[in-house]
C-alpha positions as CSV (number, residue, x, y, z in Angstrom):
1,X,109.1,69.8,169.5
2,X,108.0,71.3,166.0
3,X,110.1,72.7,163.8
4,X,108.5,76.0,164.6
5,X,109.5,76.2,167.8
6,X,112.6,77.5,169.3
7,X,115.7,75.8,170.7
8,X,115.7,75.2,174.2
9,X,117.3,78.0,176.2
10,X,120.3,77.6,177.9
11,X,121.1,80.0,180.4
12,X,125.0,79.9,180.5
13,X,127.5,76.6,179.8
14,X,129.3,75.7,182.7
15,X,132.7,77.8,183.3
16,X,135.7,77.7,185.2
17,X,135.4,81.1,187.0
18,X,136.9,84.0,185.8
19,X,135.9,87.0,183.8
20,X,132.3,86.2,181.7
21,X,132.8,86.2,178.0
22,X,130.5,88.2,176.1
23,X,127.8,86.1,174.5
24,X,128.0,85.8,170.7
25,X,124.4,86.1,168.6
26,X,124.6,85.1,165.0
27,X,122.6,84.9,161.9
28,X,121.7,81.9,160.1
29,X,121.6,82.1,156.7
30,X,125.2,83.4,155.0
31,X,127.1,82.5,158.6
32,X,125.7,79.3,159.5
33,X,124.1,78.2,156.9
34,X,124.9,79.2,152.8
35,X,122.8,79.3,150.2
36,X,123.5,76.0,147.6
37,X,124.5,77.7,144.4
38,X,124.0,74.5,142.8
39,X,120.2,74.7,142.8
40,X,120.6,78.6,141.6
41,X,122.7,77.2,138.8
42,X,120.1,74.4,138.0
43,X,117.3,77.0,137.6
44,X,119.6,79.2,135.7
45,X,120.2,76.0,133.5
46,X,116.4,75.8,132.6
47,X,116.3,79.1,130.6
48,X,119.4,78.0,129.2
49,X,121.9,80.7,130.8
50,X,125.1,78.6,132.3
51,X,125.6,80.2,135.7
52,X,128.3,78.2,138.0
53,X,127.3,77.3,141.2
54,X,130.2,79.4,142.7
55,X,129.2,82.7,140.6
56,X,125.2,82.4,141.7
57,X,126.1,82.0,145.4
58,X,128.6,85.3,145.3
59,X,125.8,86.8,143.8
60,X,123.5,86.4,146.5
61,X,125.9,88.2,148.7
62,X,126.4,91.2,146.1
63,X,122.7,91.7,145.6
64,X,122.4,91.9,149.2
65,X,125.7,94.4,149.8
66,X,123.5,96.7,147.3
67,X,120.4,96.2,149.3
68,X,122.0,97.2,152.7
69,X,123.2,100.7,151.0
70,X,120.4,101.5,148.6
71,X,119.7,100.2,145.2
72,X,122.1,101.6,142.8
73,X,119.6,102.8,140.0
74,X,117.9,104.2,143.2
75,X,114.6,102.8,145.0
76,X,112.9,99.7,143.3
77,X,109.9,100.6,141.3
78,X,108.3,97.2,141.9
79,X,108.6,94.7,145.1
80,X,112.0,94.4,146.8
81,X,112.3,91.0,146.3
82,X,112.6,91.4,142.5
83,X,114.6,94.3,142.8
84,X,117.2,92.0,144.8
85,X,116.4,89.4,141.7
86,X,117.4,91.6,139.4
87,X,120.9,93.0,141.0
88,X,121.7,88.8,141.8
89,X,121.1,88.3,137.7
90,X,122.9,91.0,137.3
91,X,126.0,90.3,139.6
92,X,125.3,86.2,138.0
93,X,125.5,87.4,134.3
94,X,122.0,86.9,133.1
95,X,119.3,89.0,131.6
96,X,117.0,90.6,134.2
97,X,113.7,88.7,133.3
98,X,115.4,85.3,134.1
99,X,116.7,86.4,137.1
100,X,112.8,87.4,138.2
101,X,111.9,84.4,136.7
102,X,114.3,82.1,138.9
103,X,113.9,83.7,142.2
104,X,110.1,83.1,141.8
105,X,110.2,79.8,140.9
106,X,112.9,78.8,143.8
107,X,110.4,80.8,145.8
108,X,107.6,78.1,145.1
109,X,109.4,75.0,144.4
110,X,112.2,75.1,147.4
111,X,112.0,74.6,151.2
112,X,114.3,77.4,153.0
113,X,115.8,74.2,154.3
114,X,117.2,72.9,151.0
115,X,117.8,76.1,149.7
116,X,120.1,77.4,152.5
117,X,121.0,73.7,153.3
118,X,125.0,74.1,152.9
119,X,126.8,73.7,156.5
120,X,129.2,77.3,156.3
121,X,132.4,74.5,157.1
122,X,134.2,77.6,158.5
123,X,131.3,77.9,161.1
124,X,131.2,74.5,162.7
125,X,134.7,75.1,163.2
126,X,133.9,78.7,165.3
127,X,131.4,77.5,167.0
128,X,133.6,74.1,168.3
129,X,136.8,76.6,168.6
130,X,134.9,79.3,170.3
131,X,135.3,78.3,174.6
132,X,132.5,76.3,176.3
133,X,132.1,79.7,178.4
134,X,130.8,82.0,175.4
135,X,127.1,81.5,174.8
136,X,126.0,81.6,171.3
137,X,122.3,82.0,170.2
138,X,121.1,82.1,166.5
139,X,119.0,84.9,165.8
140,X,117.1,84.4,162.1
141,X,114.5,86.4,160.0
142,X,113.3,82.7,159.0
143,X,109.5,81.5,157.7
144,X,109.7,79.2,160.7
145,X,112.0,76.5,159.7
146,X,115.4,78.6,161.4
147,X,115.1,75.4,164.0
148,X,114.8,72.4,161.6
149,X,117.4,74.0,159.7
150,X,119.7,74.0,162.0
151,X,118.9,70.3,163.0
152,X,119.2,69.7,160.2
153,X,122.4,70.6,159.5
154,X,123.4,68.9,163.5
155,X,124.2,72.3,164.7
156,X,122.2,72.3,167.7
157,X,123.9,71.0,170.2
158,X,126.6,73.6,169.6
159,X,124.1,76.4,170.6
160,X,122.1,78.2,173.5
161,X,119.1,78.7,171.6
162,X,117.4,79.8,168.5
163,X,114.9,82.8,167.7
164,X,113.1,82.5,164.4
165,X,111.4,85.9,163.8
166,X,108.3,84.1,162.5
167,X,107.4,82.4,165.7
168,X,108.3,84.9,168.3
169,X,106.4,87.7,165.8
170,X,109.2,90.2,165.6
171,X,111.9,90.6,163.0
172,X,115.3,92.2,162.5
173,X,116.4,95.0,162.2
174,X,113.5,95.6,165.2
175,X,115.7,95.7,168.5
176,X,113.3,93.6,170.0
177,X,114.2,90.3,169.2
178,X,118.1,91.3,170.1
179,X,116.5,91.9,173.3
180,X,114.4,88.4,173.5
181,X,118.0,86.7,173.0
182,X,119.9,88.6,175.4
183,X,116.7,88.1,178.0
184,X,117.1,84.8,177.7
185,X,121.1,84.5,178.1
186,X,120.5,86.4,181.2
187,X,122.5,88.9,179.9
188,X,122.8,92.7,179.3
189,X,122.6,93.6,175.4
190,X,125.6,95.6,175.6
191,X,128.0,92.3,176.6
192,X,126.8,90.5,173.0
193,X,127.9,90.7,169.8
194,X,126.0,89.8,166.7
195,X,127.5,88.1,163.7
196,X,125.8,89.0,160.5
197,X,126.5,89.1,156.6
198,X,124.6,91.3,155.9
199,X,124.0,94.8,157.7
200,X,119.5,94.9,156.8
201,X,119.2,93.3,160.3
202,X,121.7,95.2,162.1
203,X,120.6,97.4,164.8
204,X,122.3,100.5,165.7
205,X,124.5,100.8,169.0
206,X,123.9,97.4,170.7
207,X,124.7,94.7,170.2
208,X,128.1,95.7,168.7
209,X,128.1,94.1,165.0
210,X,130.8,92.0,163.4
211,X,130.3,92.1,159.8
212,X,131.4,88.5,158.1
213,X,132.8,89.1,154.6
214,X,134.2,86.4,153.1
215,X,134.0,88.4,149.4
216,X,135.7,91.6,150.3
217,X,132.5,93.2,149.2
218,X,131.8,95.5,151.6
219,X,133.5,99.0,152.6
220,X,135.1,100.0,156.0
221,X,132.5,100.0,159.0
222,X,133.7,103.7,160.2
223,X,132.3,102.7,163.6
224,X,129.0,101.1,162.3
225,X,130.5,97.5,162.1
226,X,133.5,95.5,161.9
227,X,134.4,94.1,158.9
228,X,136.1,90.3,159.1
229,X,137.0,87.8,155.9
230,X,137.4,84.8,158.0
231,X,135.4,83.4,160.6
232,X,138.8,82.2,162.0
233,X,139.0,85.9,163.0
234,X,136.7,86.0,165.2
235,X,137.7,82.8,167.2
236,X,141.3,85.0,168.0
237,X,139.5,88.2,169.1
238,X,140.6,88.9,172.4
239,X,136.6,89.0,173.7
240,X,136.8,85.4,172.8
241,X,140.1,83.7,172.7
242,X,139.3,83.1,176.7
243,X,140.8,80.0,177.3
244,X,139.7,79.2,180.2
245,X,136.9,77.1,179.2
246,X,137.3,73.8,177.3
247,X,137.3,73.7,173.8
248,X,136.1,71.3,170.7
249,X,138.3,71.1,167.8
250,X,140.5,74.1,166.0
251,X,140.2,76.7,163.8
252,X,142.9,78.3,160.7
């Protein structure tokens, strides 16, 4: 198997009866997987603008809460991607041009797979908290390596499957691919949730989204989302605190 291909699928883990949990889709990169602010900061360090690692990866997040609800100056007069450069040198302290700069040469001279190569810790404790019962399935707007990533990282074997919009040819926010993953849990859409950090993949109605927000960045859902800090939260919601199913490990 390639690293282009997608995760075996796994229809549904073997329960002990009951009611069925619904079935938990999640994002890669900022849930699973977070960005290593370490190589931000490196790059950062080459135009000789000190950026800590821990201030360059909250940026990435901030840049991305003002994609989801519109650029604040207004729409980007150039590509998106250096609009989003420019809000993360922004939010990271330095002048505009390096941040362009940076994000074009991370662009070139990083694999996804290093750059988003930090294991989220709080994850790998969901996804061993949450009951054998509740599938889970990684749904990732990736350049095909959503699958070696997560191999990488030796999350597999705690998932149902992976969908990397590059190989399957569809990408978030298209419903389509929500659709492909529910398909293949054997599933109705309306029983998953999706777990997200960012809402530019989030579709509207179904699957029901649970916004992860470990910065406090982002405002109220009002019915478009729910908003949790802790990943811990979303091992005690009720849809998924069934304990009926063994369990690996704990979660704060």
């Amino acid at each position: 198997m390639t690293d282009r291909e997608p995760a075996p699928v796994g229809v549904a883990r073997p329960g002990l009866g009951g009611p069925r949990p619904p079935a938990l889709l999640l994002d890669s990169g900022g849930v699973l997987m977070l960005v290593d602010g370490r190589i931000l900061s490196s790059y950062a360090g080459r135009s000789g603008v000190r950026v800590s690692a821990a201030r360059a990866r909250r940026a990435v997040s901030l840049a991305a809460r003002d994609r989801d609800f519109g650029w604040p100056d207004g729409p980007p007069g150039g590509p998106e991607h250096e609009a989003f450069a420019r809000q993360w040198a922004l939010h990271a302290g330095c002048p505009p041009e390096v941040g362009v700069a940076l994000w074009e040469a991370v662009a070139r001279e990083v694999p996804d797979t290093v750059l988003w190569g930090v294991v989220n810790p709080d994850a790998r404790a969901l996804l061993e908290r949450l009951p054998r019962t509740t599938q889970r399935y990684v749904i990732s707007n990736a350049r095909g390596h959503a699958y070696a990533e997560l191999a990488q990282a030796g999350l597999l074997d705690q998932l149902d499957g992976v969908l990397d919009s590059h190989v399957v040819g569809v990408a978030k926010p298209d419903p389509r691919i929500f659709r492909m993953a529910a398909v293949a849990l054997d599933r109705p859409l309306d029983t998953c949730w999706y777990l997200t950090d960012t809402l530019d993949g989030a579709p509207a109605g179904h699957p029901a989204t649970l916004l992860y927000d470990p910065y406090g960045i982002y405002p109220d859902g009002k019915g478009r989302y729910e908003r949790v800090r802790t990943l811990g939260e979303v091992a005690r919601m009720p849809a998924f605190a069934h304990r009926r199913g063994a369990t690996r490990g704990d979660i704060a």
